[in-house]
N, C-alpha and C positions, 0 to 999 in steps of 0.2 A: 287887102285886109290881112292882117295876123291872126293867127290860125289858136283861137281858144273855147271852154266848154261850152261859152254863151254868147248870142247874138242879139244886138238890140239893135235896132232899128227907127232909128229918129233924125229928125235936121235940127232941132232944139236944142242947141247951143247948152243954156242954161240947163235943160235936161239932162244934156250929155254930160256937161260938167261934176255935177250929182250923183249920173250912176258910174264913172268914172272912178270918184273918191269912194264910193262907197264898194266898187268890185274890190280897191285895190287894199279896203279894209279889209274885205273878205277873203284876200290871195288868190283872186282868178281875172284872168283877161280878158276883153269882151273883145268879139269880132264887131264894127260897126256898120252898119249901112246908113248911109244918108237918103233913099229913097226905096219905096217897095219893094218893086221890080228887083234890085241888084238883091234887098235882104231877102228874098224867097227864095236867092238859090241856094241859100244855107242852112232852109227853115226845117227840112228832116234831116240833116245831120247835128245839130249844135244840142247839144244835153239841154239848154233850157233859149226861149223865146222871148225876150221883152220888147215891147211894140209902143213907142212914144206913145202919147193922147193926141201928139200930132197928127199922126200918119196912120191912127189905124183905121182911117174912112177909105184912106188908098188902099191899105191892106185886104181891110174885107171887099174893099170889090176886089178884087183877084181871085177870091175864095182859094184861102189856101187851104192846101190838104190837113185834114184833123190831124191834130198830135197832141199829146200830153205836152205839160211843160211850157205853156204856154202863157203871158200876164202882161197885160197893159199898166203902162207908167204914168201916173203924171202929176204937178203939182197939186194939190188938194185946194177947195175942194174941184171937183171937175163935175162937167154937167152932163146931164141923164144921155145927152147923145153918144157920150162916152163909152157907156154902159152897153148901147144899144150897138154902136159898131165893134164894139170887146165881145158880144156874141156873135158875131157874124165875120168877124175874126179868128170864132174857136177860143177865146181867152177863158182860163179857168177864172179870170179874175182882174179888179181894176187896185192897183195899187196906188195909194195916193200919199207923195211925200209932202210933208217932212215926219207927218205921224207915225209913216209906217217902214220908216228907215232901218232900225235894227231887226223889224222883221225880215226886208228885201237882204242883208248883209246875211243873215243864217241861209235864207233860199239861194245868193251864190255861192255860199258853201256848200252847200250841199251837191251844187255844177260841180263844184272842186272834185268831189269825194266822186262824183259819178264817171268826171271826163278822167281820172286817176286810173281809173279800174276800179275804185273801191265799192262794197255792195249796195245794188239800190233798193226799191221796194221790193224785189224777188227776194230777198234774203232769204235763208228757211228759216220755219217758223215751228218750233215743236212744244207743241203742253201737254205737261204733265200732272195725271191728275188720281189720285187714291183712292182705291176701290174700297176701305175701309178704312175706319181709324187704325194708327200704328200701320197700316202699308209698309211705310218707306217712302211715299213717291216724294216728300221734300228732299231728302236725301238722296235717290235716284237722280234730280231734277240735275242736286246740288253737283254730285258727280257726273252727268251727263255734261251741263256746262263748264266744269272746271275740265276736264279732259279735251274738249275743242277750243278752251280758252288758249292752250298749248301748239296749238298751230291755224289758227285763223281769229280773226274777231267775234267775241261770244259779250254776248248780255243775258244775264239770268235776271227776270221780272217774278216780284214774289205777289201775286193777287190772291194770296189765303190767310186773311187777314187774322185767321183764328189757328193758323197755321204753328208750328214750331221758331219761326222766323227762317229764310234761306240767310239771311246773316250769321245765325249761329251756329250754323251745320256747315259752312265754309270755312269760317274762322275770319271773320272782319274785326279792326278794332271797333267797339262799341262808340258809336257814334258820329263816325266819317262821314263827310259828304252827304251830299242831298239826300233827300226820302221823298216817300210817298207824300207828306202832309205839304210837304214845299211844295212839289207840283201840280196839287189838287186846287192851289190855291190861284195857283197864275191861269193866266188865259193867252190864246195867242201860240202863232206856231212856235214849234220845237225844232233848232237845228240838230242836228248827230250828231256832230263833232261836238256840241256844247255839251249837249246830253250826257254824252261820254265822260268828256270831262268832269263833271258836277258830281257823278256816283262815285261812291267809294268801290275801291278793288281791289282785288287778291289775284297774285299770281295771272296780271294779265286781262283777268273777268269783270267787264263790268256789272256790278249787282245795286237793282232798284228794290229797296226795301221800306219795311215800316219804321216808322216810330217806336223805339222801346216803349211797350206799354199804353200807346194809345194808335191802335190803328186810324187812318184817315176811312172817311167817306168816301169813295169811289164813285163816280159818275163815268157815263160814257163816252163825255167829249175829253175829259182829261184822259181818260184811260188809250180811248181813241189815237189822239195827238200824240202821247207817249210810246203809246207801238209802233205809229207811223215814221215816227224818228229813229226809233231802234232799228227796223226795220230797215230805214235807208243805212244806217251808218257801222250795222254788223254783218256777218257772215251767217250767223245763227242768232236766236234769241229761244232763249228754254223760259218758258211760261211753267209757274207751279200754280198749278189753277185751282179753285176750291169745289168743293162735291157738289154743291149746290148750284142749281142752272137760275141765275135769274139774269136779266138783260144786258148787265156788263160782261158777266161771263159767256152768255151767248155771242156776244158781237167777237168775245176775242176767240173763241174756238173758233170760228168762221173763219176767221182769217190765217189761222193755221193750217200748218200742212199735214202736219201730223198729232196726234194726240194719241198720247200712251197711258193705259189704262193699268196704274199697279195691285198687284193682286197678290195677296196671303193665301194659299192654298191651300186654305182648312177648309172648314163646311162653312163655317159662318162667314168667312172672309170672301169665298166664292159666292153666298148668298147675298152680302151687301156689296158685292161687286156687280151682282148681277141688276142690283136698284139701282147701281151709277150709270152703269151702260143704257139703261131704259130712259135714264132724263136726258144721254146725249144721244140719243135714239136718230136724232137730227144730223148729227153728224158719221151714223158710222160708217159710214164709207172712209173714214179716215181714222179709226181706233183701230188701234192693236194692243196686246197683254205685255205688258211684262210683267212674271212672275216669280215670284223670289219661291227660290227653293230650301230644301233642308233634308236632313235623314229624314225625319218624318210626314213629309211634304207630300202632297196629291201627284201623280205626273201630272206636268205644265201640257203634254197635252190632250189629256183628260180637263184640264181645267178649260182650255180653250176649243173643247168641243163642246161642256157643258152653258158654256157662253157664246160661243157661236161668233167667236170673234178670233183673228191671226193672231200666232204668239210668233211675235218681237225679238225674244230675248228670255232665257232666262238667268235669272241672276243667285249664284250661291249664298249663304252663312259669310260674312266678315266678321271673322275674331276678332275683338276688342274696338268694334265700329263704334260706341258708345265711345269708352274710353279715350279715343283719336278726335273725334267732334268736342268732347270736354274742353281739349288741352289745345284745344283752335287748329289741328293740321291739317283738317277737314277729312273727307273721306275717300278719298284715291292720294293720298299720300305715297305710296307703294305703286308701282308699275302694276304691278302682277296680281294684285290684290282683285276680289270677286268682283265688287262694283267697277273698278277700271277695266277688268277686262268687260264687261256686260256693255257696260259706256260705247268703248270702242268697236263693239260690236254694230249696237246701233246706230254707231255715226256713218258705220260702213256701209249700211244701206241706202245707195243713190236717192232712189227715192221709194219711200212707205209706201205710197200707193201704189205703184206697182208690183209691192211685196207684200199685200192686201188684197191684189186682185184674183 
């Protein structure tokens, strides 16, 4: 067999014909096996598993070892026996073509992107979220993902839909590529690499935003779906999340690694900071401050003992930061400028949590 990210496993001809054309739609090679036995000795190492509707009654009796990545093929529709040996196979799932064809063509791409090197679901995941109004944490967000868009794969997700938009603190052309209202609408998995493709970008950055002027409805499965993708197909994804905890925003802090809590460090900014921190109460083993400083500014860590939470980072005064976001160059335009270096600061720590503990 030749040696590539996925292995399927069938004697169905016609099957194989199928997923054949449809890998090579995809740009990935399948290893094949034509019986159990030989396809098990490749079943933990191949980034993904497809198991004819022939063979997988052979399969599950072998009981093979669980793994992720795992999905039964076969021409539709296919009968509930199908079903019942895809769980005793371990299958996340029974795919049945020809319906579900250009869903199976994203799912080996995404084998592509994995058997590559490129990021899987471990991506890191960071949101950012405003301890008051006027924070900063859009613009934080905005400069945290454009400064690792510079030397890894970054996606910035904007879920604040009352937000300032992360389009406009970038500097996007007004109306590029996908949005939210497109995605909210489709159902059905997300590849990465498409994903990627579809969002407008700047300098590198994939960025998922709103509609000018009419934010979409957000639910969980769409929200869900879209991270899941981002997730396989970036390095990073910077989340600007909104103050409000209600069940989309909870699912997606969950799934983050980190969550950075921005904080004005006046009285009043530390006191509606201190009402953000209490609704993610749930997560904080993974909030830390950032907080913007100034001449006249609390010390950051006076502020982060009054909160009872790590500080991150703090971040100076950028002169004419308004002025720079107007004129589209967004806001690390300048190496040396406060928020790039803050940025860079925070990319440098391996991992939050452990600089939380």
């Amino acid at each position: 067999m030749t040696s590539g990210p996925a292995l399927l496993i069938t004697r169905d001809d016609l099957l194989l014909d199928d997923l054949l054309r449809l890998a090579a739609a995809a740009g990935v090679s399948l290893d094949v096996a034509h019986d159990a036995t030989s396809g098990l000795r490749g079943w933990s190492t191949a980034a993904l598993v497809l198991v004819g509707a022939d063979l997988v009654p052979r399969v599950a009796e072998q009981r093979p070892p669980r793994r992720d990545s795992v999905h039964v093929v076969g021409h539709g529709p296919v009968g509930s026996e199908v079903f019942r040996n895809a769980l005793g196979a371990g299958a996340l799932d029974v795919i049945e073509l020809p319906s579900a064809e250009a869903w199976l063509v994203e799912l080996l791409s995404d084998a592509v992107d994995a058997a590559d090197g490129a990021p899987g679901p471990g991506a890191q995941t960071v949101g950012v979220v405003a301890g008051s109004g006027g924070a900063g944490a859009t613009t934080f967000a905005c400069a945290l993902a454009l400064t690792a868009a510079a030397d890894r794969r970054a996606m910035l997700v904007d879920l604040d839909p009352l937000g300032p938009g992360v389009d406009r603190v970038v500097g996007l052309d007004p109306g590029s590529g996908v949005r939210w209202d497109a995605l909210v609408s489709s159902r059905g998995r997300l590849g990465s690499r498409s994903l990627r493709a579809a969002l407008p970008a700047k300098d590198g950055l994939a960025v998922l935003t709103w509609e000018i002027g009419a934010p979409a409805d957000l639910d969980s499965i769409s929200v869900r779906e879209v991270l899941s993708a981002a997730q396989r197909g970036n390095d990073l994804v910077v989340l600007d999340l909104p103050r409000a905890v209600d069940d989309v925003t909870a699912e997606v802090v969950g799934r983050c690694d980190r969550v950075l809590l921005v904080v004005e460090p006046t009285v009043a900014g530390v006191a509606a900071a201190g009402k953000v921190a209490a609704a993610f109460r749930e997560f904080n083993d993974r909030l830390g401050l950032v907080v913007r400083g100034g001449p006249s500014a609390a010390d950051p860590a006076q502020v982060s003992a009054v909160l009872r939470l790590p500080l991150v980072v703090e971040v100076g005064r950028q002169r004419r930061l308004a002025e720079h976001v107007d004129l589209g160059v967004g806001p690390v335009h300048r190496h040396g400028s406060a928020l790039a270096r803050a940025a860079r600061a925070t990319l440098a720590v391996p991992d939050l949590r452990d600089a939380l503990a």
